[in-house]
C-alpha distance (Angstrom), angle and dihedral (degrees) to the residues before:
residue distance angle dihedral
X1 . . .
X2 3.64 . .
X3 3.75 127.8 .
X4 3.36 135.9 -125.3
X5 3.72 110.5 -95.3
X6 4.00 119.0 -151.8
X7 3.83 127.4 -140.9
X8 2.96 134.5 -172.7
X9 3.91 128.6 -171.8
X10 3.81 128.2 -166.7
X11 4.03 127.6 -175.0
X12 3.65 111.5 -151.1
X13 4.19 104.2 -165.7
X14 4.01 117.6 -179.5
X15 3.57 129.8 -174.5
X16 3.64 123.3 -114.5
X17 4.00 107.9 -151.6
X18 3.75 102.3 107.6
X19 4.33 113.7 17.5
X20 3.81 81.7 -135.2
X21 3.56 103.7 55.3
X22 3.68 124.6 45.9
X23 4.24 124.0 168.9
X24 3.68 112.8 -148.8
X25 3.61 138.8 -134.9
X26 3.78 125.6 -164.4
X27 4.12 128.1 -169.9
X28 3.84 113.3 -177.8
X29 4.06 119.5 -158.4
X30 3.83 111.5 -177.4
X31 3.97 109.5 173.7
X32 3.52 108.1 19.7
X33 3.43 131.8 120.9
X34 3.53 93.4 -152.3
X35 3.49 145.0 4.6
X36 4.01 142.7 -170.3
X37 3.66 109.7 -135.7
X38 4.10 135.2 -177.7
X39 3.63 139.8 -150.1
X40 3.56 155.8 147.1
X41 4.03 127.9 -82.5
X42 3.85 97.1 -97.4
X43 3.25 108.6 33.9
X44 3.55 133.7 112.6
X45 3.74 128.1 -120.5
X46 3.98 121.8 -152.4
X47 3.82 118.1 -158.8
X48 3.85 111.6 -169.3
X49 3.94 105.9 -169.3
X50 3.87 119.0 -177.6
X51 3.61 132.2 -172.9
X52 3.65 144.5 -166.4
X53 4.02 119.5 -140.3
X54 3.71 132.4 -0.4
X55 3.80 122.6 -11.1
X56 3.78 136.9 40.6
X57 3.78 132.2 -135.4
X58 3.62 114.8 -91.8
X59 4.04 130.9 -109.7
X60 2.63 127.7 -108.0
X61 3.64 104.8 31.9
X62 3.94 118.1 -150.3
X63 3.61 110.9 -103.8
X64 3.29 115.5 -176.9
X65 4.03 110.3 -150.0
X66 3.76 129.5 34.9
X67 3.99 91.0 -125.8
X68 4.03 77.8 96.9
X69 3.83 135.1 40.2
X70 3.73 135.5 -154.4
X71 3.63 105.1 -126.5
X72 3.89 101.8 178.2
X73 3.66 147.7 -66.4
X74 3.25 137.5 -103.1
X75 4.18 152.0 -175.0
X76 3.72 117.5 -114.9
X77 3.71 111.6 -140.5
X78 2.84 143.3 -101.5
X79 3.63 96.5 38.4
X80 3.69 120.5 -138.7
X81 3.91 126.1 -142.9
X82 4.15 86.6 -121.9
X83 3.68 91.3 75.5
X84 3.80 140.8 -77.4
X85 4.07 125.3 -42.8
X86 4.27 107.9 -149.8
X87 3.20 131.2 -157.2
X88 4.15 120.1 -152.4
X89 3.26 119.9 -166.1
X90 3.99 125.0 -159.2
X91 4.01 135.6 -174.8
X92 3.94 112.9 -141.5
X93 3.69 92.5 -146.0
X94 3.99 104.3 158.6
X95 3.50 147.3 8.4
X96 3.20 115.0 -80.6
X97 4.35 145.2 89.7
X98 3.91 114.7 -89.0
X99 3.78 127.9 -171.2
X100 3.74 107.6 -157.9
X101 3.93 118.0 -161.5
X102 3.90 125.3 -148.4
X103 3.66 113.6 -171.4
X104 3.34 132.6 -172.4
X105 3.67 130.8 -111.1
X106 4.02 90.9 -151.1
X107 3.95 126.9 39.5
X108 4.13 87.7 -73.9
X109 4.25 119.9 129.6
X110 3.38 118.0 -77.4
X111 3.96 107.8 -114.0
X112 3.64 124.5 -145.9
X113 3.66 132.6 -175.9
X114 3.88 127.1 -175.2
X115 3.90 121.1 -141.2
X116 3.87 116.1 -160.1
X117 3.71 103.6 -165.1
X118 4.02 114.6 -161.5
């Protein structure tokens, strides 16, 4: 029997008027299978993915427009004996709508988030 695996995601947009100042915005998603989320050419997009039991997500994820781009990924610390915690990041580098696909290495859902870059 498989258990339920928790995910969290978290968009991280900053503004881009002066290099040295930046103003933050963060949305949280813990639960969901999927999400649609929005931001601005240049920002950066942070996908934390978590999972309980054997198996991690894969990278790179399929993303399927070039208005985003997979930057790297990443273990959150500290690591608990439940399974691994992952952090995605992404580049917001056009206009455009990107579906990004996480898939698991075991039999776990397939995740998929939606990026609408304006």
């Amino acid at each position: 029997m498989r258990t339920n695996h928790v995910r969290v995601a978290t968009l991280a947009l900053l503004g881009l008027a002066l290099p040295a100042c930046h103003a933050d915005r963060v949305v949280a998603v813990n639960g969901r299978m999927s999400r649609t989320l929005s931001t601005q050419v240049g920002s950066e997009v942070d996908i934390t993915l978590g999972t309980v039991g054997p198996g991690e997500y894969a990278s790179p994820p399929s993303v399927s427009s070039p208005s985003v781009r997979f930057v790297s990924v990443s273990y959150v610390s500290p690591a608990v004996p439940a399974g691994p915690t992952q952090l995605f990041r992404f580049e917001a580098v056009s206009k455009g709508r990107a579906v990004i696909v996480f898939r698991h290495t075991d039999d776990d859902p397939v995740v998929q988030d939606t990026i609408d870059v304006r």
